[in-house]
Kinemage of the C-alpha trace (Angstrom):
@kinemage 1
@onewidth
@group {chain A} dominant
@subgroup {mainchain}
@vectorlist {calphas} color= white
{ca unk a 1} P 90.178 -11.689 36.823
{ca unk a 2} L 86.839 -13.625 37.386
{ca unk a 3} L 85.665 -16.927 36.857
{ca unk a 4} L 83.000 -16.904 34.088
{ca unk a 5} L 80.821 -19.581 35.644
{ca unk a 6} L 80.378 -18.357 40.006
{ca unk a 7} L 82.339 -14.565 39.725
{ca unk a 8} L 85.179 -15.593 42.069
{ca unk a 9} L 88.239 -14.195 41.728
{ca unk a 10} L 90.920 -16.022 39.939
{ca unk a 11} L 94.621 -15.939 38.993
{ca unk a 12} L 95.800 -15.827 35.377
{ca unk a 13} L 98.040 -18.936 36.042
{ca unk a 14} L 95.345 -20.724 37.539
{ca unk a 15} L 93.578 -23.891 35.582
{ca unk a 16} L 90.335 -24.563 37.323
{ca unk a 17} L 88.557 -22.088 39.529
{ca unk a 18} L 89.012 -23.401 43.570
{ca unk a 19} L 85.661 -21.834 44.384
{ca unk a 20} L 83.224 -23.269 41.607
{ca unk a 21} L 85.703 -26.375 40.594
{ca unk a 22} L 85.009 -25.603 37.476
{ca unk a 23} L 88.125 -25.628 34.017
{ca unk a 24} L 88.520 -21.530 33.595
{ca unk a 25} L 88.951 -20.522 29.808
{ca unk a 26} L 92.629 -20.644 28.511
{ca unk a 27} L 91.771 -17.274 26.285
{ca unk a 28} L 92.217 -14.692 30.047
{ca unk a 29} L 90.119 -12.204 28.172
{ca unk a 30} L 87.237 -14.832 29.028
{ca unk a 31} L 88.105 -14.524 32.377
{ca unk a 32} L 85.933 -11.716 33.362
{ca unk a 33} L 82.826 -11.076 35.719
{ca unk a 34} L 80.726 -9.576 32.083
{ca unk a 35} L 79.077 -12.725 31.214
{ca unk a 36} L 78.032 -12.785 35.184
{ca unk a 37} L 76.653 -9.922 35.001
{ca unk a 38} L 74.643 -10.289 31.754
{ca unk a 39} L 73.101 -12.910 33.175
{ca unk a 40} L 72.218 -11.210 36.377
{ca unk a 41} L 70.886 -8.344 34.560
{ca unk a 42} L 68.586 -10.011 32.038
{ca unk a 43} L 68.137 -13.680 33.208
{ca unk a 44} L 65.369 -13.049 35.524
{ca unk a 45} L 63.711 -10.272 32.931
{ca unk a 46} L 63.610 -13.165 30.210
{ca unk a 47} L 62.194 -15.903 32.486
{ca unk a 48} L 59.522 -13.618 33.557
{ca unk a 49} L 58.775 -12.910 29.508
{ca unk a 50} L 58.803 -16.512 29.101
{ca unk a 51} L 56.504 -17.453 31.630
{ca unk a 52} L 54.311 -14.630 30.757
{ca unk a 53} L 53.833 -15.603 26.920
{ca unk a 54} L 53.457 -19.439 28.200
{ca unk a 55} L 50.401 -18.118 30.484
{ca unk a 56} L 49.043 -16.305 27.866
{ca unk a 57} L 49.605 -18.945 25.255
{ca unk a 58} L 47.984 -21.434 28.216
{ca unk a 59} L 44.995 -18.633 28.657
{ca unk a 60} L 43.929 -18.142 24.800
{ca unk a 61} L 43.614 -22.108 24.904
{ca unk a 62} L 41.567 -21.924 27.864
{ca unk a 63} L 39.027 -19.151 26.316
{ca unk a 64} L 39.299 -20.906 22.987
{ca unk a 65} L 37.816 -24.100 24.709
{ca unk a 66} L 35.108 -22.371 26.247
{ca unk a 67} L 34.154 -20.601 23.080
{ca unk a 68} L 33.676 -24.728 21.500
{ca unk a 69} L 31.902 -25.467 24.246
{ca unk a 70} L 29.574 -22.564 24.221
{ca unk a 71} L 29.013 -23.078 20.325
{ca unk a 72} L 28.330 -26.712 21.522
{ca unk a 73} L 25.780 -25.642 23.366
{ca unk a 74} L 24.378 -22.915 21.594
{ca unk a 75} L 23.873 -25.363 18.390
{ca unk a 76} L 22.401 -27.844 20.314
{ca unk a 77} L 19.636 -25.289 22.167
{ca unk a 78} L 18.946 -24.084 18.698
{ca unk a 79} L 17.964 -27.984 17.445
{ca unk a 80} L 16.076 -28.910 20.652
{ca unk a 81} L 13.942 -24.880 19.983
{ca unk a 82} L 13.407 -26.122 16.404
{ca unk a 83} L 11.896 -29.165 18.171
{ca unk a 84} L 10.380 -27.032 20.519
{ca unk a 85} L 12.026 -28.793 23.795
{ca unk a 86} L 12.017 -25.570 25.106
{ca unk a 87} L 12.856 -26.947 28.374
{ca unk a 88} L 15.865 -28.744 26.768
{ca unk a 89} L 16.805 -25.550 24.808
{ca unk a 90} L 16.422 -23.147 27.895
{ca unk a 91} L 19.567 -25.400 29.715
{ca unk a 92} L 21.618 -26.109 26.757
{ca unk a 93} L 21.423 -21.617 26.085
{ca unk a 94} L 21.740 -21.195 29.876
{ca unk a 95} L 24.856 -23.303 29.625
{ca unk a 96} L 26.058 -21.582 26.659
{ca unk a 97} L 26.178 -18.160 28.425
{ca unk a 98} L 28.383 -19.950 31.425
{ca unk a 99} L 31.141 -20.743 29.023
{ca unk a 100} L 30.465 -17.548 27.156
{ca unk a 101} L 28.959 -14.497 29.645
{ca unk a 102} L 29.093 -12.123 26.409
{ca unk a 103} L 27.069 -14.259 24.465
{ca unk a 104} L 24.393 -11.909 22.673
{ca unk a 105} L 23.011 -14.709 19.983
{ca unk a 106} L 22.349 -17.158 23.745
{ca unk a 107} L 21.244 -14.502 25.323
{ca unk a 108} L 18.480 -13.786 23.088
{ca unk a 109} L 17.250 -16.862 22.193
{ca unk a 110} L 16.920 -17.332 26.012
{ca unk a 111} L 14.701 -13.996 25.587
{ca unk a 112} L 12.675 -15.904 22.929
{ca unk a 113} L 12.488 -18.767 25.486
{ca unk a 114} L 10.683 -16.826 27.778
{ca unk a 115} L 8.435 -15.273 25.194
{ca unk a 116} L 7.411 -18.728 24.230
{ca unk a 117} L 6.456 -19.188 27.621
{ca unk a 118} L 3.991 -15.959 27.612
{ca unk a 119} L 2.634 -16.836 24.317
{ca unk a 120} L 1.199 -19.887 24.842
{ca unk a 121} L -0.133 -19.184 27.868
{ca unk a 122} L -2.149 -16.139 25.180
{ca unk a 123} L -3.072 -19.482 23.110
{ca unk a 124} L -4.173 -21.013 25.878
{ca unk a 125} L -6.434 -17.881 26.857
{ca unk a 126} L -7.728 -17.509 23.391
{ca unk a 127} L -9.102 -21.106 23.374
{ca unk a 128} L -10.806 -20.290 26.373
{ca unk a 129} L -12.525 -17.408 25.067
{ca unk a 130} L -13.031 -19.553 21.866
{ca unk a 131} L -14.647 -21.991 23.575
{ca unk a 132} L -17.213 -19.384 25.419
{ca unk a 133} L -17.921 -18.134 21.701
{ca unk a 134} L -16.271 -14.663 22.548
{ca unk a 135} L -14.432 -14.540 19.377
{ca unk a 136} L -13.361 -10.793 19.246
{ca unk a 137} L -11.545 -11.460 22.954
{ca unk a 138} L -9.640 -14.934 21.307
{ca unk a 139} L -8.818 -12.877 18.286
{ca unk a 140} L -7.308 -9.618 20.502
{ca unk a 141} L -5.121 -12.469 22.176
{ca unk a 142} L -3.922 -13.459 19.380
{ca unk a 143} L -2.879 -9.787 18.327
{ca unk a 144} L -1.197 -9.680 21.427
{ca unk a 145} L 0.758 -13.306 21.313
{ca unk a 146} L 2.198 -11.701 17.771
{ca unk a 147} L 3.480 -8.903 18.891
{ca unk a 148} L 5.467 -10.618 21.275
{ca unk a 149} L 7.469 -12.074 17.705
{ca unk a 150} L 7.539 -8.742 15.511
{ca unk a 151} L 11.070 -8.212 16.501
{ca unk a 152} L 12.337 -11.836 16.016
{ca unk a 153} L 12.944 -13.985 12.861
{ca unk a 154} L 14.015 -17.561 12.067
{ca unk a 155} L 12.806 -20.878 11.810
{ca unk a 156} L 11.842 -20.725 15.615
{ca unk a 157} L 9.646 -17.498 15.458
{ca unk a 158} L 8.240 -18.830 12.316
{ca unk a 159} L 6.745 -21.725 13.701
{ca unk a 160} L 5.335 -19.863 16.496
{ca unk a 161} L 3.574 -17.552 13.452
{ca unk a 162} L 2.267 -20.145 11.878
{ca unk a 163} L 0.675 -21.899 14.878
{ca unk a 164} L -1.192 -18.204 15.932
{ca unk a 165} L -1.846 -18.281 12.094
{ca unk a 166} L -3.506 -21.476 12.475
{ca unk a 167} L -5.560 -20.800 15.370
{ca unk a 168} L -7.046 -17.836 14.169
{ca unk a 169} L -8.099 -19.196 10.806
{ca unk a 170} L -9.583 -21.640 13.249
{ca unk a 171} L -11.098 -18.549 15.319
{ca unk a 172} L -12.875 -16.646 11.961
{ca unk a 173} L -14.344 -20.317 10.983
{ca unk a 174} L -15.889 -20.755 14.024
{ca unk a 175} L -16.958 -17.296 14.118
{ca unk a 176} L -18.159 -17.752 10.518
{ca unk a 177} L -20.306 -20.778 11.497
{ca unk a 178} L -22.037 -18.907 13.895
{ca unk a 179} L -22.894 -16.166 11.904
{ca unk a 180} L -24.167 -18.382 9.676
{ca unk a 181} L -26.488 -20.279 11.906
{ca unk a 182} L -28.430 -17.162 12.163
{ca unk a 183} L -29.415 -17.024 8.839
{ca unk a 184} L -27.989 -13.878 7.516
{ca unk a 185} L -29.349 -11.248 5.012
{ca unk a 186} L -28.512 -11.326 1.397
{ca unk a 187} L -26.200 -8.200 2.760
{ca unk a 188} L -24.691 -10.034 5.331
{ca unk a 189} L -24.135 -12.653 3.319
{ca unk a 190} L -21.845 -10.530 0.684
{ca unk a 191} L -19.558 -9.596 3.679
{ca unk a 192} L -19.170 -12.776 5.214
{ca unk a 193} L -17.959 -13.821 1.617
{ca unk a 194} L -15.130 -11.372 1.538
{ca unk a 195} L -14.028 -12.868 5.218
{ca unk a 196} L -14.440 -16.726 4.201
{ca unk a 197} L -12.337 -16.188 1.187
{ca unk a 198} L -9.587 -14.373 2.776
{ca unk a 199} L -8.886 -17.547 5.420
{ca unk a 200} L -7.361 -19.814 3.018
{ca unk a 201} L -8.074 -23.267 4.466
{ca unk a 202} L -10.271 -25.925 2.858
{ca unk a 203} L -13.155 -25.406 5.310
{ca unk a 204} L -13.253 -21.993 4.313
{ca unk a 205} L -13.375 -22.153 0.839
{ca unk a 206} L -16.130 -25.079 0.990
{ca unk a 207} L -17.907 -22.362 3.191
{ca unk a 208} L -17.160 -19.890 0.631
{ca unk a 209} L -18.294 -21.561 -2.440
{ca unk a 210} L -21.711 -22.636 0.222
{ca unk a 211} L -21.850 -18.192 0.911
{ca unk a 212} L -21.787 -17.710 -3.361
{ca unk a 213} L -24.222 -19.968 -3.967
{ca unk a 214} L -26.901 -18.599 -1.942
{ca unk a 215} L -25.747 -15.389 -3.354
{ca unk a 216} L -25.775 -16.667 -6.863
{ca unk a 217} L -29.585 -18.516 -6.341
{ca unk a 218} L -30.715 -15.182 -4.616
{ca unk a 219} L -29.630 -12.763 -7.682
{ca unk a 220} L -30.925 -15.148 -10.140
{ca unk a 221} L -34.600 -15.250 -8.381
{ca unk a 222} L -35.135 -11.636 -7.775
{ca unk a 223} L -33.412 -10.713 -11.510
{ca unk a 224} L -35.899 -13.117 -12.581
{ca unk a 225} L -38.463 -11.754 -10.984
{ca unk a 226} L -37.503 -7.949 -12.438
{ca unk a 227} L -36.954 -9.721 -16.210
{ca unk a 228} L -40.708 -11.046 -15.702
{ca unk a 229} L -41.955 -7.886 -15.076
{ca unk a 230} L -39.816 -6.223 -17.833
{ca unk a 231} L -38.088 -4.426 -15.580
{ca unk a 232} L -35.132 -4.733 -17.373
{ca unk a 233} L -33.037 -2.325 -15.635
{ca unk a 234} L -33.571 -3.565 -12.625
{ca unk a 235} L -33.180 -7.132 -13.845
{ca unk a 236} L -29.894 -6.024 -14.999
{ca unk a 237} L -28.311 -4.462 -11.908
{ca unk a 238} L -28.992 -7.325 -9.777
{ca unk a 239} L -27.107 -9.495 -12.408
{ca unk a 240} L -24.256 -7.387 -12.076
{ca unk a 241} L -24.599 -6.980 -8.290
{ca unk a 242} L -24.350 -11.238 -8.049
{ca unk a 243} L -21.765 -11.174 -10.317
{ca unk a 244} L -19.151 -8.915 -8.350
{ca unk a 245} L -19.328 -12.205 -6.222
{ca unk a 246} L -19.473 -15.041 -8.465
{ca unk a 247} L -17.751 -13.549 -11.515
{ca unk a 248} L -17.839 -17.194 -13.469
{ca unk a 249} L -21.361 -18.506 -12.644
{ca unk a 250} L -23.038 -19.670 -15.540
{ca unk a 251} L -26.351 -19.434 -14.270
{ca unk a 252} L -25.903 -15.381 -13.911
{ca unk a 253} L -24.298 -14.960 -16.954
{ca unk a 254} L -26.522 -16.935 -18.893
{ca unk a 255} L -29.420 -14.816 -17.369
{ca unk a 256} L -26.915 -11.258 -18.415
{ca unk a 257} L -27.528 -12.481 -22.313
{ca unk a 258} L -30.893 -13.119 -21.364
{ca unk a 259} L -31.306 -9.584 -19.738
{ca unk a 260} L -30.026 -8.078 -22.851
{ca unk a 261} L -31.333 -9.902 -25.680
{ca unk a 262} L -35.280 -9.329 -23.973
{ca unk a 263} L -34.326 -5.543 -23.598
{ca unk a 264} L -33.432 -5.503 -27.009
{ca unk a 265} L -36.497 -7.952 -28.009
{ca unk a 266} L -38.670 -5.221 -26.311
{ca unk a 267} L -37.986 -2.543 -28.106
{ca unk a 268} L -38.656 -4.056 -31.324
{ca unk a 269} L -42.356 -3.632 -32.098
{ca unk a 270} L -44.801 -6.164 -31.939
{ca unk a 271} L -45.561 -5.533 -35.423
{ca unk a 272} L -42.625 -7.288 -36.267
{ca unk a 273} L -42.978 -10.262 -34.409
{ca unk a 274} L -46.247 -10.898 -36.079
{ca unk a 275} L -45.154 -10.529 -39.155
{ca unk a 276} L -42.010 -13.113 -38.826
{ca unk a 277} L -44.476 -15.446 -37.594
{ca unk a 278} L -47.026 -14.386 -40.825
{ca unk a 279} L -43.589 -15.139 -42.705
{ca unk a 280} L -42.651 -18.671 -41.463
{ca unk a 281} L -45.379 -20.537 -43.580
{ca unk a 282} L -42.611 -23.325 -44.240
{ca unk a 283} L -43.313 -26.118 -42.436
{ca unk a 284} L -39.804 -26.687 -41.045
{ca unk a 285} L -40.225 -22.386 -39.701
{ca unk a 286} L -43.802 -23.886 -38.224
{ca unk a 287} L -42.086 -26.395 -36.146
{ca unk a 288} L -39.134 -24.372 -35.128
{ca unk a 289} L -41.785 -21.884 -33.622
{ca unk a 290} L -44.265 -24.267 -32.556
{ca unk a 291} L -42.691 -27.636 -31.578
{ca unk a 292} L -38.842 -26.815 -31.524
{ca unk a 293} L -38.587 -27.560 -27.255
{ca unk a 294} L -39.715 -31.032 -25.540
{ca unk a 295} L -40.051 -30.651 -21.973
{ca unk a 296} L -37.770 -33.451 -20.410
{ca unk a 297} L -38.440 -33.724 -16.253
{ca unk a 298} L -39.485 -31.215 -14.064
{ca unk a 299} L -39.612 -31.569 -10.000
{ca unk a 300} L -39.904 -29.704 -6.792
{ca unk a 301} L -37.709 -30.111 -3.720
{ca unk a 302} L -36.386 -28.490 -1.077
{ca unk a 303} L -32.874 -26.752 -0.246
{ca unk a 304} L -30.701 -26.895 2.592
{ca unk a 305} L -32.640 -23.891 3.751
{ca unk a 306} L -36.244 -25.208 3.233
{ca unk a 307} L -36.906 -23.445 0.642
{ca unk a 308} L -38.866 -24.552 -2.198
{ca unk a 309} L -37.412 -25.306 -5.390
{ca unk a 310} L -38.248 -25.939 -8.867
{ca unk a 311} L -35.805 -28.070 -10.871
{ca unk a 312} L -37.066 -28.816 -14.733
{ca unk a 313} L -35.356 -29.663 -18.053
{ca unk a 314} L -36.010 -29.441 -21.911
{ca unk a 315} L -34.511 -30.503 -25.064
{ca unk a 316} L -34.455 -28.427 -28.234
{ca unk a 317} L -35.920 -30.572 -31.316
{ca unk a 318} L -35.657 -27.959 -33.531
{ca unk a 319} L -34.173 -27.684 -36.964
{ca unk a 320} L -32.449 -23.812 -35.972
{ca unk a 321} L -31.052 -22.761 -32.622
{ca unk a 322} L -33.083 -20.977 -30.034
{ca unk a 323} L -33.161 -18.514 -27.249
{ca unk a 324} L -34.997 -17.505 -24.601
{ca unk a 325} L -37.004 -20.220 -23.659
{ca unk a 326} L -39.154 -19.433 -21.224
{ca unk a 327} L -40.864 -22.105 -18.953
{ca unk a 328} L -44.343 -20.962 -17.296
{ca unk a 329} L -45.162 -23.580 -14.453
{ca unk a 330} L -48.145 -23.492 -11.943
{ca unk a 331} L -47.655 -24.545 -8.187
{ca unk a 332} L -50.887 -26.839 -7.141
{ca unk a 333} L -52.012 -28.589 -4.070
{ca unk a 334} L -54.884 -30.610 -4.261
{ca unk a 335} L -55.470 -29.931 -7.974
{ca unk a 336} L -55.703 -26.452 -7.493
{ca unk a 337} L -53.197 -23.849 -8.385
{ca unk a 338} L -52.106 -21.283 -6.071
{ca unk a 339} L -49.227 -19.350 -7.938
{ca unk a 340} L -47.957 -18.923 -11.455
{ca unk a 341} L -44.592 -18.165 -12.426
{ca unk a 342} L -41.943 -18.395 -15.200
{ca unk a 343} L -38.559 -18.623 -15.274
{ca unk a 344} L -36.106 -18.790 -18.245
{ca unk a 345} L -33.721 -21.999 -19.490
{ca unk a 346} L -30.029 -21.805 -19.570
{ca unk a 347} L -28.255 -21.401 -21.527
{ca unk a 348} L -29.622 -19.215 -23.123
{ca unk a 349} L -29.077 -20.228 -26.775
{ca unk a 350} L -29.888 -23.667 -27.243
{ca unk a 351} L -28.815 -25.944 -30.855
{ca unk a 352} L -30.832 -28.839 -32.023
{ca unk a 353} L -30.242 -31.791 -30.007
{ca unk a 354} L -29.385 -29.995 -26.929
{ca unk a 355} L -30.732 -29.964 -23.918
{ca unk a 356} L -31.133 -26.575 -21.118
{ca unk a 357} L -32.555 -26.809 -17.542
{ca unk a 358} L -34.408 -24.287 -15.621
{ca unk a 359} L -34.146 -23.783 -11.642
{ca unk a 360} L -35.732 -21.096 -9.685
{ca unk a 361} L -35.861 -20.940 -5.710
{ca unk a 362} L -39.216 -19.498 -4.142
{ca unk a 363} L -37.791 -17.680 -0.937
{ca unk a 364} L -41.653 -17.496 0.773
{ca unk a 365} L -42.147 -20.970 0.258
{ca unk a 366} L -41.312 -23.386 2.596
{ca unk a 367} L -43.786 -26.191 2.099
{ca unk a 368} L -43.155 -29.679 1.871
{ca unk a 369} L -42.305 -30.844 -1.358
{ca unk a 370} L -44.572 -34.315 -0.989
{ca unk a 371} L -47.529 -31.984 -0.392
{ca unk a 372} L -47.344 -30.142 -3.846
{ca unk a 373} L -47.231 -30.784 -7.766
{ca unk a 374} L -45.946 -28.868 -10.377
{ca unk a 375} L -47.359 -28.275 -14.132
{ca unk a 376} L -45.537 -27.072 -16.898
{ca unk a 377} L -48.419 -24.618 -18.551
{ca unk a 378} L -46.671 -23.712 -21.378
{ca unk a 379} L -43.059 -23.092 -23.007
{ca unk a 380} L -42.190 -19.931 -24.970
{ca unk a 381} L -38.944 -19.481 -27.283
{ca unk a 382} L -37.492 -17.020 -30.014
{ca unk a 383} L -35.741 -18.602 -32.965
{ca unk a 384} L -32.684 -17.592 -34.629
{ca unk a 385} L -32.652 -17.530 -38.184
């Protein structure tokens, strides 16, 4: 027999165990050197398992703390980089990939970091080339400085798109301008329009609307010019032409009905015309043929270009509307005339009581305004009854 508690060997009248000290079981079959040896054999195995699961248990808290503090981090690189602290952002990522090595989100944004970096030094380049007018070279940086960002998204790479955005609208408006300054042809002009419209920024459209208008004035004068002659066809195409580019101007398509309505008037005989008149021996037809327009004002000045000018308007006293009126004015200095010229009121139809003006821009006349007068010759309408 054994004693349960040291393994000393024991007698089956004994009490307590002289080795150990310790009270031996009363039941002998307890006496035995088993329970020793279970413990002997499996003690040390189940300490070791237990210290092994508490190391692991102790590990996974460790890793789960740097994970937090990683996230920490990460979330507050990501606020400073929507601030664009980049220098704040770089440390708090850098710090973020200590706690976390495998950190692929960190990682990257660091990678964006120094991407930042490169691109505004490109900014910085293209305001220098800006700056020496050499606005194909500014533009190519900026082509470059975006394809730094084609494989990044987010708040972050969005700013930085809408700051190269914003500094190439800048670049074309500049570049604009000083196309502009060197007074363009009408050709020119139609392309640059197409360009100013596509930057969509105030200054651009106000240089836009300044591009249409010169277009608009310059396909009214020559279309004018063709509608004078009765060259109606010709007339007509320039009408369309302006109006590919100002598609709502009321000026060309006033001078579109015009077009049409003298084409038509043309081919109608003169025979006829002389006989309406023959026909309108009422006195209300007289005055509707004779007296139905009162010229109002006329004037000369000059446009932003120096160009010359005429400005006019009348007023229809008539009983019946009428169309076409058509203003012939002399140019004089000194008394003396030196060109002759008409040019037709819009709009086109006018309704008693109502009033049309008349512009029309002399390109090859750049005079001073003070130096000349203007005198309406005579006004010419058709009346529709």
């Amino acid at each position: 027999m054994h004693c349960p508690y040291c393994g000393s060997i024991v007698k089956e009248e004994e009490t307590y165990c002289i080795t150990c000290g310790k009270k031996l079981p009363t039941d002998v079959h307890l006496r035995s050197k088993k329970e020793k040896s279970f413990i002997k054999l499996w003690g040390i195995p189940i300490l070791t398992f237990v210290l092994v699961l508490l190391s692991s248990s102790l590990f996974h808290t460790f890793l789960n703390a740097q994970e937090e503090d990683a996230k920490h981090f990460y979330e507050l690189g990501e606020k400073s980089l929507l601030a664009e602290d980049y220098r704040a952002a770089k440390d708090y990522f850098s710090k973020a990939i200590d706690q976390k090595s495998n950190f692929t989100q960190a990682q990257m944004a660091l990678e964006f970091i120094n991407k930042s970096g490169a691109i505004k030094e490109y900014l910085q380049k293209a305001e220098n080339e800006l700056k020496d007018k050499n606005f194909q070279a500014s533009l190519s940086l900026l082509h470059e400085a975006e394809e730094l960002l084609k494989n990044y998204d987010g708040k972050p790479a969005t700013i930085l798109v809408n700051k190269i955005d914003s500094y190439r609208n800048t670049v074309k408006i500049e570049q604009l301008k000083s196309l502009l300054s060197e007074f363009p042809s009408i050709d020119e002009l139609k392309a640059l329009l197409w360009e100013a419209d596509a930057i969509k920024t105030e200054e651009a459209q106000e240089i836009t609307e300044t591009i249409r208008e010169q277009i608009i004035d310059y396909a009214y004068t020559k279309a004018s010019e063709m509608l004078s002659d009765k060259q109606f066809g010709d007339a007509q195409f320039i009408v369309e032409d302006g109006l590919k580019y100002a598609p709502n101007s009321e000026k060309l398509l006033s001078l579109k009905t015009t077009v049409e309505k003298e084409k038509v008037s043309f081919e109608i005989t003169q025979e006829q015309r002389i006989q309406q008149a023959i026909d309108s021996a009422e006195e209300e037809r007289e005055k509707n043929e004779k007296d139905a327009i009162k010229l109002v004002s006329v004037k000369l000045e000059n446009d932003k270009q120096g160009n010359l000018v005429v400005k006019g308007e009348v007023k229809s006293v008539g009983t019946v509307p009428i169309s076409s009126v058509l203003v012939e004015y002399a140019l004089m200095t000194k008394d003396k005339e030196f060109l002759k010229n008409n040019v037709y009121v819009y709009p086109d139809t006018l309704y008693p009581n109502e009033n049309g003006k008349f512009e029309f821009t002399h390109f090859d006349i750049d005079k001073n305004v003070k130096k000349m007068n203007i005198r309406v010759k005579k006004i010419t309408w058709y009346t529709n009854y």
